[in-house]
Residue frames as a rotation matrix with the C-alpha (Angstrom) as fourth column:
UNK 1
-0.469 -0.880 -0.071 -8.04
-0.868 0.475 -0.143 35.33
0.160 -0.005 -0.987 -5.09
UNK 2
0.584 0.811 0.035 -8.92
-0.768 0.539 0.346 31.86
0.261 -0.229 0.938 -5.32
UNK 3
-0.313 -0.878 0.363 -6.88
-0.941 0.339 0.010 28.79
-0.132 -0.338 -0.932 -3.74
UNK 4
0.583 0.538 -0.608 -6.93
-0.493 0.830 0.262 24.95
0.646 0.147 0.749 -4.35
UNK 5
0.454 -0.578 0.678 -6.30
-0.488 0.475 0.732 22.63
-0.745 -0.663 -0.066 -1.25
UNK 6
-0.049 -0.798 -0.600 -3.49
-0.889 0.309 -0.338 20.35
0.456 0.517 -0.724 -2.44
UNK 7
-0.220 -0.257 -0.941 -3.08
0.117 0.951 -0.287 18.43
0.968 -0.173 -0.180 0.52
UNK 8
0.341 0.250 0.906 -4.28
-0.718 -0.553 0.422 17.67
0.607 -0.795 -0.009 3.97
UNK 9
-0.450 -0.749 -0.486 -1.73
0.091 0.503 -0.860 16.41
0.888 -0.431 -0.158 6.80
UNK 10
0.561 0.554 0.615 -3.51
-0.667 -0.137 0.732 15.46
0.490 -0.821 0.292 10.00
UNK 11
-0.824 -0.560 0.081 -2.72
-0.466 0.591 -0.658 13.58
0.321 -0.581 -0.748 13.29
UNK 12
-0.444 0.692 0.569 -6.28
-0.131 0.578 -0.805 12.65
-0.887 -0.432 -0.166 13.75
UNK 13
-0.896 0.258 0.363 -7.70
0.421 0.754 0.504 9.90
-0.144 0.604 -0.784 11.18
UNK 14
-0.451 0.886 0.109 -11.32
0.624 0.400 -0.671 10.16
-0.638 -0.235 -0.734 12.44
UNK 15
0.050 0.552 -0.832 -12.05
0.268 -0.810 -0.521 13.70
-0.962 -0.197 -0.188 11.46
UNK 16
-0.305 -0.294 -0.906 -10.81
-0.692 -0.585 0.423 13.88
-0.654 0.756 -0.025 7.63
UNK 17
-0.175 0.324 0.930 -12.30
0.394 0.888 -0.235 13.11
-0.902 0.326 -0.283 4.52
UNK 18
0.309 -0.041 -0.950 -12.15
-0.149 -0.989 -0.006 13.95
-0.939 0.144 -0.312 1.30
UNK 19
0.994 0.098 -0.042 -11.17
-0.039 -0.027 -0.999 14.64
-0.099 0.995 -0.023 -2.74
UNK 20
0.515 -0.804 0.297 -7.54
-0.840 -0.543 -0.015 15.91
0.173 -0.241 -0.955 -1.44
UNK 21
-0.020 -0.937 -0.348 -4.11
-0.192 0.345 -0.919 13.86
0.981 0.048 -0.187 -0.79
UNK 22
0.762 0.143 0.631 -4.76
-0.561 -0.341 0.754 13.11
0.323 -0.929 -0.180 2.92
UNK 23
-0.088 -0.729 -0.678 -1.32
0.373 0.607 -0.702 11.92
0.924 -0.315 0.219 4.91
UNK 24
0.761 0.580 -0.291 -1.98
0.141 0.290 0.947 10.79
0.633 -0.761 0.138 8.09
UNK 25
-0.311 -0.950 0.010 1.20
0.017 -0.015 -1.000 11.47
0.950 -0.311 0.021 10.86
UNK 26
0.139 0.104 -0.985 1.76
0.542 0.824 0.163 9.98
0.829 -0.557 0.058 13.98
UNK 27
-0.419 -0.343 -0.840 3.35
0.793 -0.590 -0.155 13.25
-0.442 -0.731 0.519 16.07
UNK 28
0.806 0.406 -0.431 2.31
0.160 -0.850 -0.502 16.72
-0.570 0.335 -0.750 15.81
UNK 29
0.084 -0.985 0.150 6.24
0.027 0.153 0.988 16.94
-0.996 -0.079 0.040 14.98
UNK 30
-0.701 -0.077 0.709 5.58
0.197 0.935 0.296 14.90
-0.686 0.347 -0.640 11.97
UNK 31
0.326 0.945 0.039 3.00
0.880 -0.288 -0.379 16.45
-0.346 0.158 -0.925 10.93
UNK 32
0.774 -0.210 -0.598 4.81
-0.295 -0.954 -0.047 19.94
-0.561 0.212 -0.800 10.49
UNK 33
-0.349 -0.937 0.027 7.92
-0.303 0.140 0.943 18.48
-0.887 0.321 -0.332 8.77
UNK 34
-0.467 0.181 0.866 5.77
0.754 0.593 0.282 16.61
-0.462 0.784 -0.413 6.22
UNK 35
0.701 0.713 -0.017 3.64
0.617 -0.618 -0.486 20.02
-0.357 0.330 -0.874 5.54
UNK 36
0.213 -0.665 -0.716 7.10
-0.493 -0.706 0.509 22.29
-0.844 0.244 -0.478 5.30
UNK 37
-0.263 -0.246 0.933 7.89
0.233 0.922 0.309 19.47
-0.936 0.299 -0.185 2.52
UNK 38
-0.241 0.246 0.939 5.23
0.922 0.359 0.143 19.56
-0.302 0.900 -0.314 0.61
UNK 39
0.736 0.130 -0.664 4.82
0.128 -0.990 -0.052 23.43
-0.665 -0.047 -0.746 1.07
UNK 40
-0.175 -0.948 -0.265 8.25
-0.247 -0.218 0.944 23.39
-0.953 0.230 -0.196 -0.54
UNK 41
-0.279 0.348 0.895 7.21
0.701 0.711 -0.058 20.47
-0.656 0.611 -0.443 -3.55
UNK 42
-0.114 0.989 -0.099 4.32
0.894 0.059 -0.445 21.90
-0.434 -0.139 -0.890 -4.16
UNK 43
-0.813 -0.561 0.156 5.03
0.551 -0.828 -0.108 25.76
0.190 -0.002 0.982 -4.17
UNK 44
0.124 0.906 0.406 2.08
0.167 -0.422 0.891 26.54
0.978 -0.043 -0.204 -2.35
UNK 45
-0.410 -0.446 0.796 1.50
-0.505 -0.616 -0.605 27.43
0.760 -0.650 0.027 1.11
UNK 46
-0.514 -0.012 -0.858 0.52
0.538 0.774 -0.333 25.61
0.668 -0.633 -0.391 4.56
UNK 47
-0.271 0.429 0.862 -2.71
-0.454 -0.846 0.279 26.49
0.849 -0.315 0.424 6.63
UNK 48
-0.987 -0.147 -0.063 -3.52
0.008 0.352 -0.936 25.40
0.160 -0.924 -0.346 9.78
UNK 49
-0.274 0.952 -0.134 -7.25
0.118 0.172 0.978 24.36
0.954 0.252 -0.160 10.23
UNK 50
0.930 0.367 -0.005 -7.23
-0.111 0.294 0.949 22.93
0.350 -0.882 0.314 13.66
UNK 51
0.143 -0.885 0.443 -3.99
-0.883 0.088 0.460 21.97
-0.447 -0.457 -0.769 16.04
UNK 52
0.192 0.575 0.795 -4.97
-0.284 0.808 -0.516 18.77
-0.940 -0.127 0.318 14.28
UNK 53
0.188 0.017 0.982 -4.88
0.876 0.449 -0.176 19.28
-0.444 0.893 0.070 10.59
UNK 54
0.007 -0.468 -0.884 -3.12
-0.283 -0.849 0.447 21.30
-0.959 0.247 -0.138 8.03
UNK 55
0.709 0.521 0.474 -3.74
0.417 0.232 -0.879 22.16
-0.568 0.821 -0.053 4.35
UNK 56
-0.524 -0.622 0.581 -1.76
0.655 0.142 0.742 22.54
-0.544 0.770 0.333 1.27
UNK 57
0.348 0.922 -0.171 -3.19
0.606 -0.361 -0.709 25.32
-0.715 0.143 -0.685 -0.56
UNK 58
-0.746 -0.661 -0.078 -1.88
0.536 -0.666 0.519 27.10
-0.395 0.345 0.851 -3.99
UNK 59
-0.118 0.575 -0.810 -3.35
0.318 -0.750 -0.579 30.27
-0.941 -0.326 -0.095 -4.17
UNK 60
0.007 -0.079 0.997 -4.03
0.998 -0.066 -0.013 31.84
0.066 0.995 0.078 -8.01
């Protein structure tokens, strides 16, 4: 199985960088509403990296 990131949704700026969609959110809150979203969009799935940052990922 291979997977491509889509998107990564963080609350901390410092730590991300990258090829990927990165959306920055202000609450952890915020952060999970905008991933269910694009989880939804998308039709891929939401991973959790850190408490920090979450990825967009559709799996083949």
């Amino acid at each position: 199985m291979t997977g491509t990131i889509l998107a990564v949704i963080t609350v901390n700026r410092e730590r991300i960088a990258g090829g990927a969609p990165i959306f920055i959110e202000s609450t952890h809150e915020s952060m999970q509403q905008t991933a269910f979203t694009l989880e939804k969009i998308l039709d891929a799935m939401v991973h959790e990296v850190s408490p920090d940052t979450l990825i967009i990922v559709r799996h083949k």
